[in-house]
C-alpha positions in Angstrom: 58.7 18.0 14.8 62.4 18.0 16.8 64.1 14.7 17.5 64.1 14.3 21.4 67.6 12.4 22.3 66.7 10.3 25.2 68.6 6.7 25.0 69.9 4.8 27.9 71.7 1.5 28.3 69.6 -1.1 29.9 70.3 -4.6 30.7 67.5 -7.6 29.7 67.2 -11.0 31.4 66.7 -13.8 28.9 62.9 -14.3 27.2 60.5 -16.3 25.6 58.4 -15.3 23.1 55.5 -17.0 21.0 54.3 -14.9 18.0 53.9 -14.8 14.3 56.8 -14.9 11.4 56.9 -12.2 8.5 59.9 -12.3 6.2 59.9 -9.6 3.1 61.9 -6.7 1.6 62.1 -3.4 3.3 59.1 -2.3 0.7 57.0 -5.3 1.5 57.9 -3.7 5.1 56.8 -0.2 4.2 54.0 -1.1 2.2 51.8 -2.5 5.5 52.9 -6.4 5.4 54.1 -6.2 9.2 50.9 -4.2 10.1 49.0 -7.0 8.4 50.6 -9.8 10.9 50.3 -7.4 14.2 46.7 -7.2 13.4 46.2 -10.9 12.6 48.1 -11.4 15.4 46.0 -8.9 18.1 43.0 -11.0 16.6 44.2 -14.4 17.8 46.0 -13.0 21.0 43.6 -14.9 23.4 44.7 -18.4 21.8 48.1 -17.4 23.7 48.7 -18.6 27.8 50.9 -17.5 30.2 51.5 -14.0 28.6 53.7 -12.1 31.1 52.7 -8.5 29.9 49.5 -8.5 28.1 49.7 -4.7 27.6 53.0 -4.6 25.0 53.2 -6.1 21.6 56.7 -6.8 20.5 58.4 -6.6 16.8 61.0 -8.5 16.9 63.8 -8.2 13.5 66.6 -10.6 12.4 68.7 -11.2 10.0 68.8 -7.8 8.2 70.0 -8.2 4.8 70.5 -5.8 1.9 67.2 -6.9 0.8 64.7 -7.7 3.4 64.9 -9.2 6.9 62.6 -11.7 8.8 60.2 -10.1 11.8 58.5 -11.5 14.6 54.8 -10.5 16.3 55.0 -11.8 19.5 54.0 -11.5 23.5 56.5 -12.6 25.7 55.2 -15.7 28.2 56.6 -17.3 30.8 58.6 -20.4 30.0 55.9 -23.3 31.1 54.5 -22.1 28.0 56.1 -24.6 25.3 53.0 -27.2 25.1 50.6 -24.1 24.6 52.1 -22.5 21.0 49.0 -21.6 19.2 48.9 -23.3 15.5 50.7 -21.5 13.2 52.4 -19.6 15.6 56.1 -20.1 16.5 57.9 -20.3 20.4 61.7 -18.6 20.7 64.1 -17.6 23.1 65.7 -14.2 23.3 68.9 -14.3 25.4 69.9 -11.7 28.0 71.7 -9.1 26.2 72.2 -5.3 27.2 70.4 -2.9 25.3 70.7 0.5 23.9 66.5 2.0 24.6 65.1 5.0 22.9 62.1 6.0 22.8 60.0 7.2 19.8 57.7 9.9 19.9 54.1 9.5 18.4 54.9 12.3 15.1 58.6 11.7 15.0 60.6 10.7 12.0 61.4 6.6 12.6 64.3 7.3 10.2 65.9 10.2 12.3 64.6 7.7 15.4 66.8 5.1 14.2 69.6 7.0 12.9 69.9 9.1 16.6 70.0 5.7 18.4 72.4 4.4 16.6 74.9 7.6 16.3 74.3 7.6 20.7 75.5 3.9 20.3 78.8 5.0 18.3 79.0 8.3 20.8 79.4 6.5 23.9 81.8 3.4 22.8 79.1 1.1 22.1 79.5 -1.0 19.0 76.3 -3.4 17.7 76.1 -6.9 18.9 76.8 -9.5 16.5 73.5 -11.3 17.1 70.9 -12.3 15.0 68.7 -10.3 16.5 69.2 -6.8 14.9 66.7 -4.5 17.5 63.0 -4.7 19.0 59.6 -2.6 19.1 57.7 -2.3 21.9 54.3 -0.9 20.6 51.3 -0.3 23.2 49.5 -3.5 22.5 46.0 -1.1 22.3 47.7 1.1 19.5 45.8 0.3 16.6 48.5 -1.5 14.2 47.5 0.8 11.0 49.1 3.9 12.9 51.6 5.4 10.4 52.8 7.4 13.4 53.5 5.1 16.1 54.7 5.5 19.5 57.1 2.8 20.8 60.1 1.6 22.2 63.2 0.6 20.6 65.6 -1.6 21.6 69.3 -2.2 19.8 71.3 -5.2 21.1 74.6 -3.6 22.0 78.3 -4.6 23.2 80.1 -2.9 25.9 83.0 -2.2 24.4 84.0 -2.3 21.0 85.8 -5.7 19.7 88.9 -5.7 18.0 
């Protein structure tokens, strides 16, 4: 199926998130560990208050390393939220950053996905923010989890201008 090139910068006030934590390799990854935790995670999703959009479940990935990274399941919520974390669940704060969005098409590649979004970044003068947060999924929360061709939103964490 052709890669459709649609990114756009977009700015993104600061957010609070509750979810669950996955750390693993890039197989662990691609062998169904993060679907595991999205669907553990739809299971227990009335145990969470205050979620501000109910409809999108978000895939939140730090600290990429040559080996693995860790990944977060979460809803956003509003902030009064912090004496509600479920058990086992963890609360964190994602700061406003601007973003570089793409959207991926249910039967695209996510490779050629990731690889367009981030060639756009380099094309327009954008350089990757030094964050620990790496980039963001935003799946249709009623997708079922055990799609192997998803459709979702990406978002990479970008600087203006490059740094010197």
């Amino acid at each position: 199926m052709k890669q459709i090139q649609s990114a756009e910068l977009i700015g993104k006030e600061a957010a609070t998130m509750i979810g669950l934590k996955w750390e693993g390799t890039f197989a662990e990854a691609g062998a169904g560990g993060i679907r595991k935790v999205q669907t553990e995670f739809k299971r227990r999703l009335h145990e969470i208050k205050n979620m501000m959009h109910p409809d999108e479940l978000l895939g939140l990935s730090y600290h990429m390393t040559e080996t693995g990274f860790i990944h977060y399941v979460a809803v956003q919520v509003d902030d009064v939220a912090s004496p509600n974390v479920p058990e086992g669940m963890v609360q964190f704060e994602v700061p406003a950053h601007d973003y570089v969005k793409y959207t991926h098409i249910k039967g695209e590649s996510i490779e050629s996905s990731y690889h367009l979004i981030y060639a756009w970044i380099e094309e327009q003068g954008l350089c990757l923010s030094n964050e620990p947060l790496t980039h963001y999924e935003v799946y249709p929360m009623k997708q079922d989890s055990n799609d192997h061709e998803p459709e979702f939103n990406i978002f990479v964490p970008v600087n203006k201008k490059k740094l010197e």
